[in-house]
Structure formats: structure tokens, C-alpha cells
C-alpha positions in Angstrom: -3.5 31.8 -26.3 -7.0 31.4 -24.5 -7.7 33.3 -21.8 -7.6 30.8 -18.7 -3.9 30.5 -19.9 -3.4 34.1 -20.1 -4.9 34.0 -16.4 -2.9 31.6 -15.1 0.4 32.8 -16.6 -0.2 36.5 -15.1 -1.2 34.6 -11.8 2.1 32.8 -11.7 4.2 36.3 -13.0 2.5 38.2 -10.1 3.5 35.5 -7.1 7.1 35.5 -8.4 7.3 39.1 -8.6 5.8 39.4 -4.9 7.9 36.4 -3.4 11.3 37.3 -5.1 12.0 39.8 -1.8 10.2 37.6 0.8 11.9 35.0 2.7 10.9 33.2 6.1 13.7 32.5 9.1 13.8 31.1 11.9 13.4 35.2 14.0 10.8 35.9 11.4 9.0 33.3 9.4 6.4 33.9 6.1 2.7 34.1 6.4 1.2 32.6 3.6 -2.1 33.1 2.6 -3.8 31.3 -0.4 -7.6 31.6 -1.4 -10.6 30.3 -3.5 -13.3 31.2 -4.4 -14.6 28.2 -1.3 -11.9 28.3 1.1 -9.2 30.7 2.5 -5.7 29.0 3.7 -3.0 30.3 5.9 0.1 29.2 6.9 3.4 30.2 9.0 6.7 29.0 7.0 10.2 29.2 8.0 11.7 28.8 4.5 15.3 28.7 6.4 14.6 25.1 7.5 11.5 24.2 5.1 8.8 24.1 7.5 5.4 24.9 8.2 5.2 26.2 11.8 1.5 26.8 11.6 -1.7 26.3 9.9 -5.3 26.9 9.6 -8.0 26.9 6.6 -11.8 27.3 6.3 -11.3 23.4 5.7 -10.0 22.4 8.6 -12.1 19.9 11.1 -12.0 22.0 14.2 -12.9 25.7 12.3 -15.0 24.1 9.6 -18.5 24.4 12.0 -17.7 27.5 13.5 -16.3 29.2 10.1 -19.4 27.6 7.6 -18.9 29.4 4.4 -15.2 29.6 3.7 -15.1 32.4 1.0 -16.6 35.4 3.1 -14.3 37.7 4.7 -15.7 36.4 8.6 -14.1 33.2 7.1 -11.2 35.0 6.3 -11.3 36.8 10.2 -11.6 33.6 11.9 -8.6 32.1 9.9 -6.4 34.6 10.6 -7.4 34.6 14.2 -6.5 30.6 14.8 -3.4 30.9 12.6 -2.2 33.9 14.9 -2.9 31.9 18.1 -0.9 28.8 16.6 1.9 30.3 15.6 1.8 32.0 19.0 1.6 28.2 20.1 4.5 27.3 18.4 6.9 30.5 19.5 6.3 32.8 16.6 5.4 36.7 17.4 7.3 38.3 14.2 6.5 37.1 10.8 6.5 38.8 6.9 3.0 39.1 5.5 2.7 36.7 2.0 -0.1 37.8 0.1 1.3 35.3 -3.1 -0.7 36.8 -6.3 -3.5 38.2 -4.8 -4.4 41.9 -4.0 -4.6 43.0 -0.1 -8.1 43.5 0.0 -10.9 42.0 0.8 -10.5 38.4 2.5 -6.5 38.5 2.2 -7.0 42.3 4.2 -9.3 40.6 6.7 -7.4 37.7 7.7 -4.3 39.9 8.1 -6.2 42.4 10.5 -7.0 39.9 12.3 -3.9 38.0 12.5 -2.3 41.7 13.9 -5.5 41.9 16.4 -5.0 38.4 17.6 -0.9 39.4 18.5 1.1 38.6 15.3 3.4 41.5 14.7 3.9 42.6 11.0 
């Protein structure tokens, strides 16, 4: 087996493992967060239903000049910032923090501080 298969299978493992006890509902929906190496993307789910409540990425129109460089952990501040205040928009105080296969650090860490510091409780 080479070893971007390897990668990808332990990738996929990892986000099952970290998903199996997660679920979004209507009281308290998922925050998703998904990054390369470019870009950082967050989003507010309510699995219950099978919607996405809220949204921002480092490739979105309105953040994409204020943000620059998506794959820096300012990026990653400002994300979690605008996905905080539209969630906020949409009703949502109370979600369950998604970190998928990656590690809480770094970017992930960042855009989750700064979801809590912009009033997202979790």
C-alpha cells in the first residue's frame, strides 16, 4: 500500500472514531471545522434535520480581503469569529465542537477560542 493511501485511510479511521459520539440537534447543533493546507472551513449543522445553520471559510467573498492568507491561525481567528456571529444570527448559542480528523491545535484551537470569545458556548 503507498503511503498517501495509508494517509488517507487513517484520516478517514480518525473522523469516524471522533464523529461516532457527536451528533447536532436542533438545542445544540455540530461545529464543523475542516482545513487545508490554503483554507480553513467552518460550519454550524443540525444533523437532526440535515442542515447547515451557518457558515464561513477563508474562501468566502466577504472575509476573503480581510482574512488574505487562509492557512495561518489569524485565518483561522477571524473564521471562527464570523461563524460564531452567524450562528448567533440564526438562533444558535449552544453547539458541540467537531474537530473531524484533525488534532485541537493550532488553526482548529484558534478558530475554536475564538468562536467561545465571540459568544458560542461549548
Amino acid at each position: 500500500m503507498d503511503h498517501a493511501r495509508l494517509i488517507l485511510r487513517q484520516r478517514t479511521r480518525r473522523r469516524h472514531r471522533v464523529r461516532k459520539g457527536i451528533r447536532g440537534t436542533a438545542e445544540r447543533p455540530r461545529l464543523v471545522v475542516f482545513r487545508t493546507h490554503k483554507h480553513i472551513y467552518a460550519q454550524v449543522i443540525d444533523d437532526a434535520a440535515g442542515r447547515t445553520l451557518a457558515s464561513a471559510s477563508s474562501n468566502d467573498k466577504l472575509l476573503r480581503e480581510s482574512v488574505g492568507y487562509g492557512g495561518n491561525k489569524q485565518a483561522a481567528e477571524a473564521i471562527g469569529r464570523a461563524v460564531a456571529e452567524r450562528a448567533q444570527e440564526a438562533g444558535v448559542k449552544k453547539v458541540c465542537f467537531d474537530r473531524g480528523e484533525f488534532r485541537y491545535h493550532g488553526r482548529v484551537a484558534s478558530l475554536a477560542d475564538a468562536a467561545r470569545a465571540a459568544g458560542l458556548e461549548f
